[in-house]
MIFI-635998 format. One record per residue: residue in one letter; x, y, z of N, C-alpha, C in turn. Coordinates in steps of 0.05 Angstrom, whole numbers, padded with zeros to 5 digits, always signed. Layout:
N
AXYZXYZXYZ...
This chain:
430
X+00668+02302+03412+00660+02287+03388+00632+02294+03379X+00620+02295+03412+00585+02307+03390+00578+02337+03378X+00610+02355+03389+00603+02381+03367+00614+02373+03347X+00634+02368+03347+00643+02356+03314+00628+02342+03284X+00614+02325+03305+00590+02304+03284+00568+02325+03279X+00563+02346+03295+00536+02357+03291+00547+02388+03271X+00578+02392+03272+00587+02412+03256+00591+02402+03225X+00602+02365+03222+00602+02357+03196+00581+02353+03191X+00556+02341+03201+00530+02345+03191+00516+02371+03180X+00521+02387+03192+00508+02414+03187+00524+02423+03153X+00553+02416+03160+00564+02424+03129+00559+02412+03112X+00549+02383+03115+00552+02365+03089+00519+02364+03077X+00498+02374+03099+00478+02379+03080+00479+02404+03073X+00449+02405+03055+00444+02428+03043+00442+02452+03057X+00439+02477+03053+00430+02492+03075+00397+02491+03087X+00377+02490+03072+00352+02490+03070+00348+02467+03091X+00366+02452+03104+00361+02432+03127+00381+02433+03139X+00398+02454+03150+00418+02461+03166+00401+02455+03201X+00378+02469+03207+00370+02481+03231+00365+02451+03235X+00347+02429+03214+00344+02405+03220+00367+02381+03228X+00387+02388+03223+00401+02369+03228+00423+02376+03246X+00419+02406+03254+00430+02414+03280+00420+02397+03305X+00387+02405+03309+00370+02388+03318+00370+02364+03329X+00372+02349+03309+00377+02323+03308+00400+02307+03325X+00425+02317+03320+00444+02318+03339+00447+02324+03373X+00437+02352+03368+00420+02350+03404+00408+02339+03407X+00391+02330+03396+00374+02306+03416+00378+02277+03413X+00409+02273+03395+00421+02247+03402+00427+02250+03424X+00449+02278+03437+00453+02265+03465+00431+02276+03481X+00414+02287+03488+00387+02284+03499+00370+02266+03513X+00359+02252+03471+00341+02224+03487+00371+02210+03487X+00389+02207+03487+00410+02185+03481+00410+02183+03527X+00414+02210+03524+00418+02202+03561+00413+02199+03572X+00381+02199+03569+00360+02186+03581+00363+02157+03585X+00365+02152+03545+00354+02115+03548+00385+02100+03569X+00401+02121+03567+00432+02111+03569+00430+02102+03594X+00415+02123+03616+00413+02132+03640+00389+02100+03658X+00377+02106+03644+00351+02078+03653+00366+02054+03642X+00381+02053+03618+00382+02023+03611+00413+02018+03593X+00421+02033+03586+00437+02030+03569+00468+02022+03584X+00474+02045+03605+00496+02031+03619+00493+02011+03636X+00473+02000+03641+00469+01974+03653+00475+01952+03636X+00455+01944+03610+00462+01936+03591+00492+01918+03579X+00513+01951+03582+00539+01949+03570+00563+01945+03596X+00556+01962+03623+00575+01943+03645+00556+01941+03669X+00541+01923+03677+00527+01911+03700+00538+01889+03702X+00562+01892+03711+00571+01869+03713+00566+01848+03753X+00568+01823+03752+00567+01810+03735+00544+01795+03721X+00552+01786+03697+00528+01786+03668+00522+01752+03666X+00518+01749+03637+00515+01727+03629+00534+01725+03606X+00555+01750+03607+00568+01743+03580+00552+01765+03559X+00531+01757+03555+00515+01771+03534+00512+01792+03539X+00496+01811+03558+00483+01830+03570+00479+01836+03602X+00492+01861+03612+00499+01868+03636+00473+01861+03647X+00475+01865+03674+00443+01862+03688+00441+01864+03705X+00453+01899+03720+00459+01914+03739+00460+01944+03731X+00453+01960+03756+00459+01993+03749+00440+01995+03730X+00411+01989+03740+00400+02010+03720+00391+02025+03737X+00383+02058+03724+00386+02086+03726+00404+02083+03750X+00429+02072+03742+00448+02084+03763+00456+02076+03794X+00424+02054+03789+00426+02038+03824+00456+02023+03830X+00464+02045+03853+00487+02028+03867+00509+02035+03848X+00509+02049+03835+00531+02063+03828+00539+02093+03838X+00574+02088+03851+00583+02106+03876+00580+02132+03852X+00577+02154+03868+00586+02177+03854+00614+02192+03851X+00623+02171+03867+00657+02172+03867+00678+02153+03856X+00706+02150+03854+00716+02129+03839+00729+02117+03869X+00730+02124+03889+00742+02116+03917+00737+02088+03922X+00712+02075+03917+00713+02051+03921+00722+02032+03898X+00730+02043+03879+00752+02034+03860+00734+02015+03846X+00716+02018+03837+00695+02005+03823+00678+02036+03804X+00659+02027+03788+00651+02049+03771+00645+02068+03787X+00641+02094+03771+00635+02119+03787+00611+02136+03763X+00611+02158+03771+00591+02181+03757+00612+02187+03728X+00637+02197+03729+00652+02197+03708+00652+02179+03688X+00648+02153+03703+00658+02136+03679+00630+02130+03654X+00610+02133+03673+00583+02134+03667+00588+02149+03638X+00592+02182+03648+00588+02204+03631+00613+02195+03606X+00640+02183+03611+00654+02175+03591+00641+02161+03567X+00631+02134+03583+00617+02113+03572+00601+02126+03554X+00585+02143+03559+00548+02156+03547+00560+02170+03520X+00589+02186+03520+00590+02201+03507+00596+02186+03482X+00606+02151+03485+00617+02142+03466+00586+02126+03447X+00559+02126+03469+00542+02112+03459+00526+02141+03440X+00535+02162+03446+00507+02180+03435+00534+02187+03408X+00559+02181+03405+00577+02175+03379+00560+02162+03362X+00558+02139+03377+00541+02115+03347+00521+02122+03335X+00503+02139+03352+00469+02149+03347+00476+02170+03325X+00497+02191+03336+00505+02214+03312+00515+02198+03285X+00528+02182+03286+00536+02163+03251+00511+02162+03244X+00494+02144+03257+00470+02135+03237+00452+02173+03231X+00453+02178+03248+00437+02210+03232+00446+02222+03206X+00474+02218+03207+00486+02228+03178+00476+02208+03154X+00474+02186+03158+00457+02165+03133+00437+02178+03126X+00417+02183+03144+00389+02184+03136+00384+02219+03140X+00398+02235+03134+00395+02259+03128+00375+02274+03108X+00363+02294+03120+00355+02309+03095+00319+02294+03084X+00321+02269+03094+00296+02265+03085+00275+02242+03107X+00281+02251+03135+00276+02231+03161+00252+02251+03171X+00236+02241+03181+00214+02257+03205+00225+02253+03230X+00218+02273+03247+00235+02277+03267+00229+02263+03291X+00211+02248+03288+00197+02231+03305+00215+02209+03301X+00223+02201+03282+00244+02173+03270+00259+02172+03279X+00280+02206+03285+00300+02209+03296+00305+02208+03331X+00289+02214+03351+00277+02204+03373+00275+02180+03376X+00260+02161+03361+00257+02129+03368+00279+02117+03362X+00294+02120+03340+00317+02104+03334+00336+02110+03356X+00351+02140+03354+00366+02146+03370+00366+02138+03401X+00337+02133+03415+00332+02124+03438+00339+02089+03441X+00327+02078+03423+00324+02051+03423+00356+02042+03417X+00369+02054+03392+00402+02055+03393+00421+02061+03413X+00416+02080+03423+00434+02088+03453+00426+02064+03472X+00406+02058+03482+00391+02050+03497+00389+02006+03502X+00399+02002+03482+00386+01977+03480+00417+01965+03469X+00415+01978+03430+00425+01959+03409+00460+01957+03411X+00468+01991+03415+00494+01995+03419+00500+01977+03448X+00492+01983+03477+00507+01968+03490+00508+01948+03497X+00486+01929+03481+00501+01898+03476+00530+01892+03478X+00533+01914+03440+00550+01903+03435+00575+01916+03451X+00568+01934+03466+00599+01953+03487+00602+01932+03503X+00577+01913+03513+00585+01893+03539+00603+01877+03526X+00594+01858+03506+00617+01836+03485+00651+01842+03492X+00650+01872+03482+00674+01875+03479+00690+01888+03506X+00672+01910+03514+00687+01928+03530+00680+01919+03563X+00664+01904+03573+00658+01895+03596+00681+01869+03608X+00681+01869+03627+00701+01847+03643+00697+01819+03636X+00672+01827+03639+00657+01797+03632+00634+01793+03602X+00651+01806+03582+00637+01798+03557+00645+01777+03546X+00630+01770+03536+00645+01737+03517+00661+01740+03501X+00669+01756+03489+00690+01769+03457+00715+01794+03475X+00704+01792+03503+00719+01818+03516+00750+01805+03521X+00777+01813+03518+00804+01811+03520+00804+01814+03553X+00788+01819+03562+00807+01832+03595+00778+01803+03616X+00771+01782+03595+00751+01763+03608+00759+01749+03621X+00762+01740+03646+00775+01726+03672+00767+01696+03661X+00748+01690+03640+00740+01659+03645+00757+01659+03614X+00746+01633+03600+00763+01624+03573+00753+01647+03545X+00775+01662+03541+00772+01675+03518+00761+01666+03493X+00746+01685+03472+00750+01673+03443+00775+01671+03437X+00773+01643+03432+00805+01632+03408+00828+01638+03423X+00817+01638+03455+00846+01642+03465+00850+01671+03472X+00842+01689+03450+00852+01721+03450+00832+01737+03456X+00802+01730+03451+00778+01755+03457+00787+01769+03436X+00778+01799+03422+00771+01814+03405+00780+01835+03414X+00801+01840+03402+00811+01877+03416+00802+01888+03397X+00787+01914+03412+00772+01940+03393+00781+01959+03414X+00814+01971+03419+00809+01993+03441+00793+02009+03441X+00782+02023+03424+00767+02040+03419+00753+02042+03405X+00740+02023+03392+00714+02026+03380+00714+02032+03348X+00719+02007+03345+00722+02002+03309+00693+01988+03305X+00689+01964+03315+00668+01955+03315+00632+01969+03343X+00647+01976+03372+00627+01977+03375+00619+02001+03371X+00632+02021+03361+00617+02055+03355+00616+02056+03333X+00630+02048+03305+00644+02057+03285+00619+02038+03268X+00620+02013+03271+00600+01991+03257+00576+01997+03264X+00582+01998+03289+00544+01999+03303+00528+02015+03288X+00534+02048+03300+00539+02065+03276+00530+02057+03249X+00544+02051+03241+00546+02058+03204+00525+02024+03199X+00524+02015+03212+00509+01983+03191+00479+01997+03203X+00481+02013+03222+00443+02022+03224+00434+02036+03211X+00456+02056+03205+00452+02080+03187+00454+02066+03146X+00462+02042+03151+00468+02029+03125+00430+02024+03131X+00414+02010+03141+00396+01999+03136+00376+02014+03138X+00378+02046+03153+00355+02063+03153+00362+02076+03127X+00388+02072+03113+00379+02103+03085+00378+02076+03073X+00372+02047+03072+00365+02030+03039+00337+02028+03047X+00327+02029+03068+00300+02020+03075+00285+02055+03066X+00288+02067+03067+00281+02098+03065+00288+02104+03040X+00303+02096+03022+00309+02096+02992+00324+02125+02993X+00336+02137+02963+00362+02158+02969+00335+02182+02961X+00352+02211+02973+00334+02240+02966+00326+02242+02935X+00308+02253+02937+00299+02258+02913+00321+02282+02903X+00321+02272+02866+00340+02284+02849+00367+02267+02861X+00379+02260+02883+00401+02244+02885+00408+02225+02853X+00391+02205+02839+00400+02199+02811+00380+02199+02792X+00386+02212+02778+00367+02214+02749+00350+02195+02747X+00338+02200+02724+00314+02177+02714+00330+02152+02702X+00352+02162+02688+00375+02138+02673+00390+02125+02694X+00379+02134+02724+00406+02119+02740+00427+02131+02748X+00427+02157+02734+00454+02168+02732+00458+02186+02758X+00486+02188+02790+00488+02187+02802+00490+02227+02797X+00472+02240+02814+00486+02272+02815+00478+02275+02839X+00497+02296+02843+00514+02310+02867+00506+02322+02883X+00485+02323+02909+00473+02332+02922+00493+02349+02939X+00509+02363+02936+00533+02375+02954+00530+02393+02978X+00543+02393+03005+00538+02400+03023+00548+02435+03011X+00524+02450+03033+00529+02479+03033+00557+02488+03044X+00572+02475+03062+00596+02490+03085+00615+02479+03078X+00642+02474+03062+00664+02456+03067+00676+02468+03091X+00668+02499+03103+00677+02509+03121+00672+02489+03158X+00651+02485+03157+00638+02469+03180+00645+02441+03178X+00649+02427+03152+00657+02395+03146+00686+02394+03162X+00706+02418+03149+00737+02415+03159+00745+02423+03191X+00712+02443+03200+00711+02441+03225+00709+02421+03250X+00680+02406+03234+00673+02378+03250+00698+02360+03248X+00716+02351+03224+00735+02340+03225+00751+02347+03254X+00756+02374+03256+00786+02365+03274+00767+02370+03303X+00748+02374+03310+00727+02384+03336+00726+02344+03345X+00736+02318+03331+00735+02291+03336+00763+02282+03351X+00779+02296+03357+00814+02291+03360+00813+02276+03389X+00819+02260+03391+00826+02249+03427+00857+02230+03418X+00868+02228+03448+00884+02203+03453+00907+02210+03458X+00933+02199+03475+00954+02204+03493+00976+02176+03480X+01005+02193+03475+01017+02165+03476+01021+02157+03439X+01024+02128+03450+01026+02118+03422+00992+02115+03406X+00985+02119+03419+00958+02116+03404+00951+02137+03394X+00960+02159+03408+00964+02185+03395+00979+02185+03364X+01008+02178+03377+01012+02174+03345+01003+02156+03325X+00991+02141+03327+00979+02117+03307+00953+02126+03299X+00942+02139+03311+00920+02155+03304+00921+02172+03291X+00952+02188+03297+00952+02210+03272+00961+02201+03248X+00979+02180+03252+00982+02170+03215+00974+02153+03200X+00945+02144+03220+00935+02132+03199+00913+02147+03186X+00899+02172+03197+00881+02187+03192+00893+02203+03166X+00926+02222+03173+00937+02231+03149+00948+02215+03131X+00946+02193+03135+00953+02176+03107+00926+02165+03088X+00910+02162+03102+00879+02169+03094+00875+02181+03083X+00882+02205+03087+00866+02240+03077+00884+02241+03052X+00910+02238+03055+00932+02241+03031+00926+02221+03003X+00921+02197+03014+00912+02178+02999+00885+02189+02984X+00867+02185+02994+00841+02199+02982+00850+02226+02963X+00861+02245+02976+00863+02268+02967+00880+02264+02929X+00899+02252+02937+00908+02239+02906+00896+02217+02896X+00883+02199+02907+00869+02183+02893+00850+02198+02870X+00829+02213+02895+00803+02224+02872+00815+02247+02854X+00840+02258+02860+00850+02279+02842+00847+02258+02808X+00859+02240+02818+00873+02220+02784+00837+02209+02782X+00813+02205+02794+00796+02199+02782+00774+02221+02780X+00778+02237+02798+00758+02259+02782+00768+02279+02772X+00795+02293+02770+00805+02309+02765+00803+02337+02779X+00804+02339+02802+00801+02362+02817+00808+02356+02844X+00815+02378+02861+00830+02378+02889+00805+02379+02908X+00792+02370+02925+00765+02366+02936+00771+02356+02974X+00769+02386+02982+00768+02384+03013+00749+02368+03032X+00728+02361+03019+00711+02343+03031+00713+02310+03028X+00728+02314+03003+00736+02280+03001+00771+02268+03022X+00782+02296+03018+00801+02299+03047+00791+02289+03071X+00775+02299+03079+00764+02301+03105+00754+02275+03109X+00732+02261+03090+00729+02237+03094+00749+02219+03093X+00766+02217+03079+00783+02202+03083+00800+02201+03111X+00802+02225+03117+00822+02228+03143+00794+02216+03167X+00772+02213+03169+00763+02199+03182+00758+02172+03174X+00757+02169+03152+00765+02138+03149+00781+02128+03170X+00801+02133+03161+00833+02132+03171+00823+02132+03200X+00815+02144+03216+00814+02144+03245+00796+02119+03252X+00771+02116+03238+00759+02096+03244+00770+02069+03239X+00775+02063+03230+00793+02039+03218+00815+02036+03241X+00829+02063+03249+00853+02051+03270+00842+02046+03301X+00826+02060+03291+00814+02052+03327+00813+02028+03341X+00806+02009+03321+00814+01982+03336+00839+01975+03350X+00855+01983+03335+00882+01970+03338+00910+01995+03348X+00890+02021+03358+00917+02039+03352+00931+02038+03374X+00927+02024+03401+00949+02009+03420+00958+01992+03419X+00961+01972+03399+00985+01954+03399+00986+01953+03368X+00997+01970+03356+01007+01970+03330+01034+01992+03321X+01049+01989+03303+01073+02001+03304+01071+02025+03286X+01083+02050+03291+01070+02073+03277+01079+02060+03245X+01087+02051+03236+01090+02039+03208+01071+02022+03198X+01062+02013+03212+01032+01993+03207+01011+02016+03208X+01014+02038+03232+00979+02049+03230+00979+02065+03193X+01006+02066+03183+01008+02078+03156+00992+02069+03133X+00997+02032+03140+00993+02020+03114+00956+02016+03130X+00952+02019+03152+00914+02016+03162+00902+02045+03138X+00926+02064+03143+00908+02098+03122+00904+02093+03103X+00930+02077+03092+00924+02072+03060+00907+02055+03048X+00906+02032+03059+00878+02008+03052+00856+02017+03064X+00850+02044+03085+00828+02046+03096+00820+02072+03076X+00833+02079+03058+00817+02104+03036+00806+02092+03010X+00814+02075+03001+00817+02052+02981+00785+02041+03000X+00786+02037+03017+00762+02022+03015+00739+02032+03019X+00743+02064+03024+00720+02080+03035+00719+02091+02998X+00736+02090+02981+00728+02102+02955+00725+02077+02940X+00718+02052+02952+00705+02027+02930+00678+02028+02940X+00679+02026+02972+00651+02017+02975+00636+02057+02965X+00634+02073+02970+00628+02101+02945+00619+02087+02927X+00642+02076+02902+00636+02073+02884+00610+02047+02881X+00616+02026+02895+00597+02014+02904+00562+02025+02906X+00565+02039+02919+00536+02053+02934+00526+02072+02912X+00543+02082+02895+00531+02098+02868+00524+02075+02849X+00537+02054+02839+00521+02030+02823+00496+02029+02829X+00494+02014+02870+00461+01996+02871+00450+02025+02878X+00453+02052+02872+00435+02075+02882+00423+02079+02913X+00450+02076+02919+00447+02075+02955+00447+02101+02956X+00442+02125+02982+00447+02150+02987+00447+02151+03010X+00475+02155+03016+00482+02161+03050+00497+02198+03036X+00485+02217+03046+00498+02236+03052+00516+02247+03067X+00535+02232+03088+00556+02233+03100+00576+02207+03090X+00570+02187+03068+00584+02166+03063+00579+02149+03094X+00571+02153+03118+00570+02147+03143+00567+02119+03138X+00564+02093+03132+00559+02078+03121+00585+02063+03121X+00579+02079+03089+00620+02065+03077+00637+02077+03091X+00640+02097+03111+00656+02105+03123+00668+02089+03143X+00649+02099+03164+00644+02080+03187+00637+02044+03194X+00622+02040+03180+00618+02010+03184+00640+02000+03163X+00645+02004+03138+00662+01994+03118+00695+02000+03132X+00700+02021+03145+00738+02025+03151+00734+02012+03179X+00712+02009+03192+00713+02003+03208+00714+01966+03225X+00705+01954+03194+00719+01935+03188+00740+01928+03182X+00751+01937+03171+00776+01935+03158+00794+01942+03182X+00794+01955+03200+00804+01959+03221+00799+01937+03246X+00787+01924+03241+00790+01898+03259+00796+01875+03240X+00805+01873+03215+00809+01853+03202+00852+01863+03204X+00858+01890+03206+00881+01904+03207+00894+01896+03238X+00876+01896+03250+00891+01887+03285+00894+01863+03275X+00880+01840+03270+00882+01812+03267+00914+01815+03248X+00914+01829+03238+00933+01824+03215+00965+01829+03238X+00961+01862+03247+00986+01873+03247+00991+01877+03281X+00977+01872+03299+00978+01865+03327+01005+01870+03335X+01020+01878+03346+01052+01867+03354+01051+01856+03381X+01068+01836+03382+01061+01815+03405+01068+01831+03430X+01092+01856+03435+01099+01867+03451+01072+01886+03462X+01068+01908+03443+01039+01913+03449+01018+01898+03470X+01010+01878+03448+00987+01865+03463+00990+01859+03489X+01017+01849+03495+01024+01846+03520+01028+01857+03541X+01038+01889+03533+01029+01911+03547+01002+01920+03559X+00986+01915+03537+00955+01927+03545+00941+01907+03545X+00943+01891+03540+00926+01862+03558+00938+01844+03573X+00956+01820+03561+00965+01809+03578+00983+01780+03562X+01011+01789+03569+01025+01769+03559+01019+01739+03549X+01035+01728+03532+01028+01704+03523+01008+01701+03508X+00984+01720+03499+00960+01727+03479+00966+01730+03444X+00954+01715+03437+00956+01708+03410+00954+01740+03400X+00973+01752+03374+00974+01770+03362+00975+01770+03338X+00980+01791+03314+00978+01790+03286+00994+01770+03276X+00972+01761+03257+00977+01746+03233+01008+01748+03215X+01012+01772+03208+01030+01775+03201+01058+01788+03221X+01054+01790+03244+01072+01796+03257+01078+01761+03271X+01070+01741+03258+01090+01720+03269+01060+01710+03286X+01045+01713+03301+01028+01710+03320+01000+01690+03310X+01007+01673+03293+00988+01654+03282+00956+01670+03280X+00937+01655+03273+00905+01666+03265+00898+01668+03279X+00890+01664+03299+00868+01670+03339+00861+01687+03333X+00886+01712+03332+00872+01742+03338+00845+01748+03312X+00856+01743+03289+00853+01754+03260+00826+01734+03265X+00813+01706+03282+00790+01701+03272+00777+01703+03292X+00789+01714+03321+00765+01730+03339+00752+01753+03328X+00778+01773+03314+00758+01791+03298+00740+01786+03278X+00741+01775+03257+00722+01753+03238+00703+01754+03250X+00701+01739+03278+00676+01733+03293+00662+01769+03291X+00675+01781+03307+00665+01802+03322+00650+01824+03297X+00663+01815+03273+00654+01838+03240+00630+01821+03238X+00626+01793+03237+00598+01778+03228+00578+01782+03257X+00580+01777+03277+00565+01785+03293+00553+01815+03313X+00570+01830+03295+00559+01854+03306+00551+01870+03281X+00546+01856+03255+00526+01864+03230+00499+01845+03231X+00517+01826+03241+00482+01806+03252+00459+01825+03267X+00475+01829+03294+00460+01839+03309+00450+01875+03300X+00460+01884+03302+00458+01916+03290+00425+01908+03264X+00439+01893+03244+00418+01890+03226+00391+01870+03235X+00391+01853+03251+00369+01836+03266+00353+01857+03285X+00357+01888+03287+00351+01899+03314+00341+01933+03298X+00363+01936+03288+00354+01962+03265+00340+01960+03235X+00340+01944+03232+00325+01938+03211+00296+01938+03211X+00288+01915+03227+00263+01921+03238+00251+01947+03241X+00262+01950+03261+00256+01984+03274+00247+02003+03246X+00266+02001+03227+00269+02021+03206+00244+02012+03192X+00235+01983+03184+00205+01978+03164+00186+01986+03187X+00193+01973+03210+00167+01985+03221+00149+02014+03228X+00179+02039+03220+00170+02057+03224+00171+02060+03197X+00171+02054+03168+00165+02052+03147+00134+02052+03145X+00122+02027+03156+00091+02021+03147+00079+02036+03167X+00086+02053+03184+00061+02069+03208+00073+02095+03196X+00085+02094+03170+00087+02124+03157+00108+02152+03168X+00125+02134+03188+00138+02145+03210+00169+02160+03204X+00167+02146+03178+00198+02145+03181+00214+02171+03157X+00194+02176+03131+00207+02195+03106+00181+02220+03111X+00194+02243+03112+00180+02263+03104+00162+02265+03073X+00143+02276+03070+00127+02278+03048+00148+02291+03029X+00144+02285+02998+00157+02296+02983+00160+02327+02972X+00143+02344+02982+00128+02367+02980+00151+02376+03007X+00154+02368+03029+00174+02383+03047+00202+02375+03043X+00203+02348+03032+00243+02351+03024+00249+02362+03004X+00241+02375+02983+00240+02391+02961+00240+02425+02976X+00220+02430+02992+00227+02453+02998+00246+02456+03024X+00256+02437+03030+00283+02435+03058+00259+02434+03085X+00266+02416+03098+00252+02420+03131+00260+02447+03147X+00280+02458+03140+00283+02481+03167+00257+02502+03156X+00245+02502+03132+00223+02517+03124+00207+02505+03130X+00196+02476+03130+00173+02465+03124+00173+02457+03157X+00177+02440+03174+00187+02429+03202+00203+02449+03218X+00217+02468+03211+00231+02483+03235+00219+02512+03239X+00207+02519+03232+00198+02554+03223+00214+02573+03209X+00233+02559+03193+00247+02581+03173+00276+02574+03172X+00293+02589+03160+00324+02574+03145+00338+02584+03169X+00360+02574+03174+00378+02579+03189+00389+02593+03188X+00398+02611+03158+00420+02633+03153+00397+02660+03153X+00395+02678+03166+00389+02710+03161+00411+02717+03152X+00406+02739+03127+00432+02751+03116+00423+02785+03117X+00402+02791+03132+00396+02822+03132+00376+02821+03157X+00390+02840+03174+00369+02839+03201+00334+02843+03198X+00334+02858+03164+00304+02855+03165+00285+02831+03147X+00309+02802+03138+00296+02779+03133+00280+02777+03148X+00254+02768+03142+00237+02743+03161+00246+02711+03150X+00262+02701+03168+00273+02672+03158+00249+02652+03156X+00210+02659+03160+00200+02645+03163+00188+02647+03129X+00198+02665+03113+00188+02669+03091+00204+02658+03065X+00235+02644+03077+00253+02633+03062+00270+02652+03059X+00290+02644+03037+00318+02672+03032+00305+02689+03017X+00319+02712+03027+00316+02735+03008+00326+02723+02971X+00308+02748+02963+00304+02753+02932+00334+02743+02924X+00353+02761+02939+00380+02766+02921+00387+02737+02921X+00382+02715+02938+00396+02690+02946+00380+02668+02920X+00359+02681+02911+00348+02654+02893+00348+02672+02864X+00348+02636+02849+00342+02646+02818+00325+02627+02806X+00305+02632+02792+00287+02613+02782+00301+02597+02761X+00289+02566+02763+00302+02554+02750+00286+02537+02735X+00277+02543+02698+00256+02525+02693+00266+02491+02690X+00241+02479+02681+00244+02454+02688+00258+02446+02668X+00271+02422+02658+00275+02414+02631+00284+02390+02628X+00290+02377+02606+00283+02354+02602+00305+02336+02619X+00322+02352+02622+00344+02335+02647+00341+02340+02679X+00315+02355+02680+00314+02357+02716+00305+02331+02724X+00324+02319+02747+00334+02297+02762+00299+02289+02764X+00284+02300+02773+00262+02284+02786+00236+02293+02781X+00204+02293+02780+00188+02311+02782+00177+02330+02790X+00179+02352+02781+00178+02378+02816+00145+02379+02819X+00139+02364+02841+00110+02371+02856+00102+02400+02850X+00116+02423+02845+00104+02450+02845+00104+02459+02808X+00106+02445+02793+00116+02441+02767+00123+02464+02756X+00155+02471+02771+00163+02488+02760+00172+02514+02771X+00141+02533+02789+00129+02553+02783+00144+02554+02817X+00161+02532+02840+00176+02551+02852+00194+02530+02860X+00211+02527+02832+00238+02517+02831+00263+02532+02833X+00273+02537+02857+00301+02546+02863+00326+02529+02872X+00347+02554+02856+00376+02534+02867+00387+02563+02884X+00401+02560+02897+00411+02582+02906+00441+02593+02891X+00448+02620+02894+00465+02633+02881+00476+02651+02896X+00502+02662+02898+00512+02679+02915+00514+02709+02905X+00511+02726+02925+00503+02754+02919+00531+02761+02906X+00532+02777+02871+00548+02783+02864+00559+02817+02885
């Protein structure tokens, strides 16, 4: 999953910040396994807790390096870590393209480390309060099924990355002076359709519920934006077919492959309102990461509440447990999740938010306007990521053939700091 996120990142920005947001990615899982390592899997299973927060195994004390004593091991650790430095990679795609890299270090540490495994204890620990597999009295009877991480990767994720790109405001040129929304478009659809399938896991029926609600996603989107923008668009594919995955994740072991269909189709619909949404109030997430993730990823625990099948649940938790709404199984399920969408935007936004003004007012957090105009892999990395002639110097920018001057005029999106005199778009060698 973390080449994948760091291959759709790299495609969906520009190139001129390719090397930077390679970067960035490595050292989600980096500092991520550090903070993971001292505090984070303690945090999310030190069990036993208070319900709230583990409070055992930090850096690892007393955890076997084997699974023989049938209690955690070194594996499960490394399982666990891979799913917390997931959530750190969502929020990087929000705040792309215009973050100091120092921002990216503190958040990503303090997110792996602290914010995310709260909320993994809640759900995914023995003894969380909202957790299904809780030995003492459940929520509503049922606890909160998220097999996999609708709410605690998918939300976590996307409501941090929602509050670091509104607190950071969108890239410059993102919308005109009139408001008007233009198209900052990633350099690679080649790398976007890569990172897409480099995310694939799961065995079983979850296997298949995962695949059709992702391709019913992608299909949906794919004809949707055909009839509103008029064109066939591989990247709005792609998003959608992750929609679709995020959204089923909650629920894609106890749901019937006919239900994970109708999760693809309400889960593209909602990743192309809240879009449309975020172009109105002049939001700018350059991965949609956001409306992707936190937005399908709701909807995907509002979809278990709904479509649960009682046989399922019973299989993978434990008979007699309240199930979907509409499969006969009264509300429990449908308002444990309720609970779990309001309190894990509570918390995410009570915890990231902060973080994000505070590194706002110590100047921490947006690159100067003078370096996101000329791309960070020039200004912050020592030069562009693409050589296209073994005798480029990449520290001098692209060759001649790759640029064309572009004067200013009365419709350029924003003010160019260099007025003018070294405005480039790039162009491909005829």
């Amino acid at each position: 999953m973390q080449l994948g996120f760091a291959m759709l990142c790299a495609g969906s920005v520009r190139a001129k910040n390719t090397m930077n947001i390679m970067l960035t990615n490595v050292l989600d899982a980096a500092a991520g396994s550090l903070s993971y390592y001292l505090f984070g899997f303690a945090l999310a299973f030190g069990a036993p807790s208070n319900g709230f927060v583990g409070r055992h195994f930090f850096g690892l004390k007393d955890v076997p390096s084997s699974s023989d004593s049938g209690t955690f091991d070194y594996s499960f650790f490394l399982y666990q870590w891979a799913f917390a430095i997931a959530a750190a990679g969502i929020t990087s795609g929000s705040i792309a393209e215009r973050t100091q890299f120092v921002a990216y270090l503190i958040y990503s540490t303090f997110l792996t480390g602290f914010v995310y495994p709260i909320v993994a204890h809640w759900i995914w620990s023995v003894d969380g309060w909202a957790s299904p597999t809780r030995s003492g009295d459940l929520l509503f009877g049922s606890g909160v099924i998220d097999f996999a991480g609708s709410s605690v990767v998918h939300m976590v994720g996307g409501v941090a990355g929602l509050w670091g790109a509104f607190i950071e405001g969108p890239r410059i040129g993102r919308f005109d002076r009139t408001g008007r929304s233009v198209a900052l478009r990633g350099h690679s659809a080649s790398l976007v359709v890569l990172g897409y399938y480099g995310q694939w896991s799961g065995i079983a029926r979850t296997a298949v519920t995962t695949t059709l609600a992702g391709s019913t996603a992608a299909l949906t989107t794919l004809f949707s934006k055909r009839l509103l923008v008029g064109h066939w668009n591989v990247v709005d594919v792609c998003n959608g077919l992750l929609g679709g995955f995020a959204a089923i994740t909650a629920g894609c072991s106890v749901v019937e492959p006919w239900a994970a269909i109708v999760c693809g189709f309400v889960a593209a619909w909602v990743l192309i309102g809240l879009n449309k949404l975020a172009e109105k109030v002049k939001y700018d997430d350059p991965l949609e990461a956001a409306q992707l993730h936190a937005g399908c990823g709701a909807w995907g625990l509002l979809f278990t509440g709904l479509f649960a099948a009682e046989k399922y649940v019973g299989e993978v938790y434990a008979t007699g447990r309240p199930y979907g709404l509409f499969m006969g199984g009264g509300g429990r399920l449908l308002a444990a999740q309720v609970v779990q969408i309001l309190v894990v935007f509570g918390w995410v936004s009570a915890t990231m938010g902060p973080l994000f003004l505070i590194l706002k007012k110590l100047k921490l957090l947006r690159i100067s306007r003078e370096d996101e105009t000329a791309g960070m892999d020039m200004t912050r990395h020592g030069g562009f990521a693409y050589i296209y002639h073994d005798e480029d110097d990449p520290s001098q920018g692209p060759p001649s053939f790759m640029m064309r001057k572009v004067e200013p005029t009365s419709n350029t999106p924003s003010p160019n700091p260099f007025n003018g005199a070294h405005m480039y778009d790039h162009v491909t060698k005829k």
